[in-house]
Steps between C-alpha positions, in 0.01 A plus 500: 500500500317812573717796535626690820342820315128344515600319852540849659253723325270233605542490868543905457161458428373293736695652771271855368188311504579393832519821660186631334361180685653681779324865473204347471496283742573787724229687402233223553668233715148356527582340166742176615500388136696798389751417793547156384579572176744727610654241638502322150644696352791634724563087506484510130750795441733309727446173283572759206829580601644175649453403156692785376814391705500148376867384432586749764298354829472103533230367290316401837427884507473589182229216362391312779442802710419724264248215307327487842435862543398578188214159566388692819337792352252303404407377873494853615241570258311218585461580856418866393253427288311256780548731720373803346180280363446348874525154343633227655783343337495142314816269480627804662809222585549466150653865452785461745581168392525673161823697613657220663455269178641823329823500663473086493494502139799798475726297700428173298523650189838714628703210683337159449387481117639850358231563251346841445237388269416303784524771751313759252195199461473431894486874555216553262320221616499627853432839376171374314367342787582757694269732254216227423448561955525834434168527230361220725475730786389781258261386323357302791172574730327729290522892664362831412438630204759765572790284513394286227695683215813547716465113626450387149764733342786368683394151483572558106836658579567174726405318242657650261855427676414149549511496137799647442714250790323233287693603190819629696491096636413393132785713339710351740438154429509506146836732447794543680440826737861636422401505137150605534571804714763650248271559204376882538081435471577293833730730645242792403222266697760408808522879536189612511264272625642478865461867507157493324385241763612678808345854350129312421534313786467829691272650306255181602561488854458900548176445287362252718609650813344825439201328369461271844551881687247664333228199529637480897411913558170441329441218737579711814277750328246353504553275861394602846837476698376371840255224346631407171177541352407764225433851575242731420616582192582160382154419607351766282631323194426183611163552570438721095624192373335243678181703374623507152539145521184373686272775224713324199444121650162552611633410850384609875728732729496497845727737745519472882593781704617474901605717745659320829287620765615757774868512375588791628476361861777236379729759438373665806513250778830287314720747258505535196716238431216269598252667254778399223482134665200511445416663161746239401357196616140622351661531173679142535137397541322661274760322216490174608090500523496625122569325173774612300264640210426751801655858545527609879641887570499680811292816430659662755541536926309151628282481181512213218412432195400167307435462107313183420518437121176248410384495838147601564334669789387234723829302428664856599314531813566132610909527409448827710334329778797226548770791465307663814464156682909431436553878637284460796745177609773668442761571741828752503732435685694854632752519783314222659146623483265396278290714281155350355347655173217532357333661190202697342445357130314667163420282199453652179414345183551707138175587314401541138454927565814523647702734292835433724724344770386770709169420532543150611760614755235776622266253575732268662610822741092555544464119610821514723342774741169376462662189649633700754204664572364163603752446755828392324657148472268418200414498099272759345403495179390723200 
């Protein structure tokens, strides 16, 4: 069997990982992944050690008990990893129901039918399945490109330790496991690849997480925090693409530009908690009047913006039109009154002398007070 010496250095190990889990979880307790596998492993270093006091503690501690903790890492790092890629989880049943045919199998093979092989086989079986979920969920919905390499890096490690269980289960059924684990290559293996498991295990969940955290501060970046929608930098590399792209393709480019009118007597008249109610419920609107091809920001105060890939300008100036006529029959609701809205529109359309995004948005600006200029509630265009 494998010796107390590798037992304890093992759980040493895990008990350390654990409480670098810890620290950094404490330094960015945003990260819930990093607090469930924590969790693993502090359940892990326990298994460790009841198995270090077997022939000393009843075997229902030290292999039933400790079998089943050392299966539940696994479903701590499943529900980190869904959580920290805001997935939902599939067969999520099937990972507690892992643990409890875990301690089924260690009490069968302990007390019914005493048979390690059998015990060592059942455990590895769980274990793969338990790891085949685990690349499932990874290599799942395709995310962004940013997460890709970590995603896909510890799908291989996953993979790789479904491999191994698969011989550990093999071994076991073709030689007797008191015999097998007594020759020194295996003892050399049993040694060192729990601790080189729990080590690159860590490695690929800090990868990922900090990977997910850096795409998640881009994203608030770049994202207005009242509306949700872009912001005005965002929209400035939005719109340089979208005129790379529509110059490459050959493509029309429309923009519309609106400014809810006479905003500042919203704020006025009902707080400015109303003027967020209502910024709020413009931007709901503008999104769900849009196609998803179509980039919306807020360009700042009660002004939007609206990128129309392959849209040209009459098309613009009609999808600008409804937006105004939803808007006009809008309502907010606010401490029982109700605020109407309406808004001044400017359609834009990108031209073969444009030299930037600029341009396009300066004449969009020019047709948004011409617009007002005509009285407000209504579409100009340039």
């Amino acid at each position: 069997m494998i010796d107390l010496r590798t037992i304890h250095v093992t759980a040493a190990i895990f008990a350390c990982l654990c409480l670098y889990m810890l620290l950094i979880h404490r330094s960015t307790p945003g990260l819930r992944l990093v607090r469930y596998i924590t969790f693993g492993y502090a359940t892990s270093a326990i298994g460790m050690e009841l198995l270090a006091l077997r022939g000393r503690i009843p075997d229902l501690f030290s292999i039933t008990v400790a079998n089943t903790l050392l299966v539940l890492i696994n479903v701590f790092l499943y529900w980190g990893v869904a959580d920290l890629l805001h997935t939902r989880r599939p067969l999520r049943w099937i990972l507690p129901a892992s643990v409890v045919a875990a301690a089924a199998v260690s009490l069968y093979s302990s007390y019914v039918t005493p048979d390690v092989s059998m015990r060592i086989i059942g455990i590895s079986a769980i274990m793969v399945v338990q790891y085949a979920l685990l690349v499932h969920l990874l290599s799942g919905r395709p995310g962004p490109e940013r997460i890709h390499m970590p995603r896909l890096g510890l799908s291989v490690l996953l993979t790789f330790y479904a491999e191994v269980n698969i011989y550990r289960a093999w071994e076991a059924h073709l030689h007797d496991p008191s015999s097998l684990l007594s020759s020194a290559a295996t003892s050399t293996f049993s040694f060192l690849a729990p601790i080189l498991t729990a080590v690159m295990t860590a490695l690929g969940v800090i990868w990922l997480a900090m990977a997910q955290l850096q795409l998640e501060l881009e994203a608030q970046s770049q994202t207005d925090s009242l509306t949700g929608l872009l912001n005005r930098r965002a929209l400035e590399q939005v719109g340089a693409r979208a005129v790379d792209l529509a110059r490459r393709q050959k493509s029309a480019l429309s923009l519309i530009i609106l400014d809810l009118d006479r905003f500042k007597s919203v704020n006025d008249e009902h707080g400015h908690d109303a003027g967020d109610a209502v910024l709020h419920r413009a931007a709901c609107c503008l999104r769900q009047s849009l196609r998803d091809a179509d980039h919306v920001a807020r360009l700042g105060g009660e002004e939007f913006v609206a990128v129309l890939p392959d849209t040209s300008h009459s098309r613009a100036a009609e999808i600008a039109e409804d937006i105004r006529q939803q808007l006009a029959n809008l309502t907010v609701e606010h401490l029982n009154r109700e605020i109407r809205l309406s808004a001044s529109f400017g359609v834009a359309t990108l031209l073969p002398t444009d030299s930037s995004w600029l341009e396009i948005l300066r004449r969009g600006d020019r047709a948004l007070y011409l617009a007002k200029e005509q009285g407000r509630d209504r579409v100009a265009m340039l």
